[in-house]
C-alpha positions as CSV (number, residue, x, y, z in Angstrom):
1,X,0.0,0.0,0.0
2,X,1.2,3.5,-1.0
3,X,1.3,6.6,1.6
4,X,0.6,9.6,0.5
5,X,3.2,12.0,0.2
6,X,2.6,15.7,2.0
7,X,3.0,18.4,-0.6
8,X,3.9,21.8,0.7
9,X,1.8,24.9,0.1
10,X,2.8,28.0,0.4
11,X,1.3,31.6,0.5
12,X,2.3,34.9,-0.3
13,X,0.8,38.0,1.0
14,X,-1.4,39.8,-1.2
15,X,-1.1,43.2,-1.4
16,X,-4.1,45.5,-3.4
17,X,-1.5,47.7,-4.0
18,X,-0.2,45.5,-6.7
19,X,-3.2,45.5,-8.8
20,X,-4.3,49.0,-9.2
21,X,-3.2,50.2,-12.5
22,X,-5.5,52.2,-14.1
23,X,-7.1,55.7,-13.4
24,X,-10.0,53.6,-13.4
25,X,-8.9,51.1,-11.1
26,X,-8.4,53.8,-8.4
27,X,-12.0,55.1,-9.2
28,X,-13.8,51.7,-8.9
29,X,-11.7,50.7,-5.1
30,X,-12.7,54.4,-3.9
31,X,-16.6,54.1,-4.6
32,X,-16.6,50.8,-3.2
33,X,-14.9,52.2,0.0
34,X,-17.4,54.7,-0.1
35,X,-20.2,52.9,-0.6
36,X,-19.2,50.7,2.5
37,X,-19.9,54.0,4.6
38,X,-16.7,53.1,6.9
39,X,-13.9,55.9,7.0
40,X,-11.5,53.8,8.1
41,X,-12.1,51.4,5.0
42,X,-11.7,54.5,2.9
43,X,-8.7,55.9,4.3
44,X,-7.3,52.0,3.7
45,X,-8.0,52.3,0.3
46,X,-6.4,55.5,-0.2
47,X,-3.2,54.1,1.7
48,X,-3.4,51.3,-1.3
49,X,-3.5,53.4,-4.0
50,X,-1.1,55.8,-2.6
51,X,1.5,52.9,-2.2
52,X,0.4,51.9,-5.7
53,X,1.8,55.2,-6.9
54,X,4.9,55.4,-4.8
55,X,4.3,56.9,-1.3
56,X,7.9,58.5,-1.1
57,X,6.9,60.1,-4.9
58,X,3.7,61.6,-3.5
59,X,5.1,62.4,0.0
60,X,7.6,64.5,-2.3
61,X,4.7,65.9,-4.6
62,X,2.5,66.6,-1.5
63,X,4.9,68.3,0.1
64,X,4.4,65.9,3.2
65,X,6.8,63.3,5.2
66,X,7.0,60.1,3.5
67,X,7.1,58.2,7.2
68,X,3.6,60.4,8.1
69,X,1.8,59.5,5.0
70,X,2.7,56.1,5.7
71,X,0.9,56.6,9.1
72,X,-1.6,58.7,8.3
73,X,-2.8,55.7,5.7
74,X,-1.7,52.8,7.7
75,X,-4.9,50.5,9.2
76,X,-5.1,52.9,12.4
77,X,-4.0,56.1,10.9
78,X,-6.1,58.9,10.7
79,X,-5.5,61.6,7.8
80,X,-6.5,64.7,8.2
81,X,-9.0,66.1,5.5
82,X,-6.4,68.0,3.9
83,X,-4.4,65.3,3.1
84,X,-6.9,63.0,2.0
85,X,-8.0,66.7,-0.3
86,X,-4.6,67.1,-1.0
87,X,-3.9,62.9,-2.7
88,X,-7.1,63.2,-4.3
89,X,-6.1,66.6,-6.0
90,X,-3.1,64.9,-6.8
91,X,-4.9,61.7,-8.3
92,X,-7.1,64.4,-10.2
93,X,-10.1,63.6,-9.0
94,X,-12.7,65.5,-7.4
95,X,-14.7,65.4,-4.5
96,X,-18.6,65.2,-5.5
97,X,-22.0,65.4,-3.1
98,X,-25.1,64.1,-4.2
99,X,-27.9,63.4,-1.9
100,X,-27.8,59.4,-0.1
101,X,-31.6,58.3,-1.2
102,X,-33.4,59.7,-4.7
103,X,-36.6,61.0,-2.4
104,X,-35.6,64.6,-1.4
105,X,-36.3,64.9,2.5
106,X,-38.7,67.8,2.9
């Protein structure tokens, strides 16, 4: 009777940074975020796309520590609105309000 032989798996991290490419890409991961109505699971998905860009590039371009945009993105960092304004600017993208539900409250 044969044993069977153990084959060993392995795993590597996956990182979302990796797979956002496109200008479209970073649109698509930042209306999910949004839509999940959790800051802290936006702010994540800016610290993705912002280490999908370079974070020592755009610490450079926004003028900001490269270490403090780490934190500020990292899972219990907390931007400030004028850096999240300021990587968005940078993204070229705008900030836009519509109302939550399609009935206007009266």
């Amino acid at each position: 009777m044969k044993t069977a032989t153990k084959k060993k798996v392995t795993f590597t991290k996956w990182d979302p940074a990796d797979d956002i490419e496109t200008k479209e890409d970073v649109i698509a991961l930042l209306e999910v975020a949004l839509g999940e109505n959790d800051p802290d699971f936006f702010f994540r998905a800016l610290g993705y796309i912002a280490r999908s860009k370079g974070m020592t590039q755009l610490a450079n371009e926004l003028n900001l520590d490269r270490v403090g945009l780490y934190k500020s993105f990292a899972p219990k960092g907390n931007p400030s609105f004028r850096t999240v304004f300021k990587l968005l600017n940078l993204l070229d993208l705008q900030i836009k309000l519509s109302p939550k539900n399609s009935a206007v409250a009266q």
